[in-house]
C-alpha positions as CSV (number, residue, x, y, z in Angstrom):
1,X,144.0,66.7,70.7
2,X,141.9,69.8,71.2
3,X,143.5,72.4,73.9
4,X,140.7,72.3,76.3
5,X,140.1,69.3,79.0
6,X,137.0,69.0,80.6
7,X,138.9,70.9,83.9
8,X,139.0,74.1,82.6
9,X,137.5,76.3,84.8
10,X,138.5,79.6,83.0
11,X,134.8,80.0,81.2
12,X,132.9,79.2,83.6
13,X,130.6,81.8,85.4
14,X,129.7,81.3,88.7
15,X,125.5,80.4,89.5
16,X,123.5,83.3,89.9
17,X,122.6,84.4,93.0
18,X,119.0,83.1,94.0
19,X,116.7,85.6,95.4
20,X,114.7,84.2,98.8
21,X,111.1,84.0,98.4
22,X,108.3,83.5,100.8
23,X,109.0,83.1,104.3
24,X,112.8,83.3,103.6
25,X,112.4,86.7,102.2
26,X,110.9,88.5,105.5
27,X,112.4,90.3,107.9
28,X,113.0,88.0,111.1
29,X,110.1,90.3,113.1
30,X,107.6,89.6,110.8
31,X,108.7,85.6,111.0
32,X,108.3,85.5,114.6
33,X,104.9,87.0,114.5
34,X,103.7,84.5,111.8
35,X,105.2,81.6,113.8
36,X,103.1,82.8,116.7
37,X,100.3,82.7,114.9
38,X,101.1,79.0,114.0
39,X,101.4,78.1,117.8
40,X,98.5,79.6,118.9
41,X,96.6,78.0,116.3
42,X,97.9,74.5,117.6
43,X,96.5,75.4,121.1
44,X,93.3,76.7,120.1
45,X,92.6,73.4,117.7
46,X,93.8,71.2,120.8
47,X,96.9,70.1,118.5
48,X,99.5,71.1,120.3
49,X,101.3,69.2,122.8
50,X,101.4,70.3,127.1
51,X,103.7,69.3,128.8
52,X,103.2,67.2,132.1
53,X,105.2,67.8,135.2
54,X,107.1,64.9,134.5
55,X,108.1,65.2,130.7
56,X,109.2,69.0,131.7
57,X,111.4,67.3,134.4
58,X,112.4,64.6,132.2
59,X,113.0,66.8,129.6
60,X,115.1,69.8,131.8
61,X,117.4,67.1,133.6
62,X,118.2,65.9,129.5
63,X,118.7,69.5,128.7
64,X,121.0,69.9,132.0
65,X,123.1,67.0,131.3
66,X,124.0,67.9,128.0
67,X,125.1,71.7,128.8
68,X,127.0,70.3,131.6
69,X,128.3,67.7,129.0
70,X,129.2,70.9,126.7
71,X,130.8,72.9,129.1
72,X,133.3,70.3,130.6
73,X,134.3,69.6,126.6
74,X,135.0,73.6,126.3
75,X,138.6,74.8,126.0
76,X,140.1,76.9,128.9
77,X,141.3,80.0,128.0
């Protein structure tokens, strides 16, 4: 029977490291000024969604409740 099993992890190289391309590869600066673009974009086009007075309510009593939610589940120190 031949010495090495299909476990042996002695030859094996690990993957190369894969370099980030596109929008990966910015700086975080220059990501946040293309993303702005993106919104703006949305608005201008008449794509993007507004918020009633009622959906932001909705929508901040959700938010509320669940750091309230987060905060009673936090450990004491």
């Amino acid at each position: 029977m031949d010495s090495q099993t299909a476990h042996d992890t002695d030859n094996v190289k690990p993957a190369p490291k894969k370099s980030l391309r596109g929008f990966a590869a910015m700086d975080p600066q220059r990501q946040r000024e293309i993303a702005s673009l993106g919104g703006r974009a949305a608005h201008q086009s008449g794509h993007a969604h507004e918020f009633t007075s009622e959906e932001a309510r909705a929508a901040g009593k959700k938010r509320h409740a669940r750091a309230a939610a987060a905060a009673a589940d936090a450990p004491r120190a």
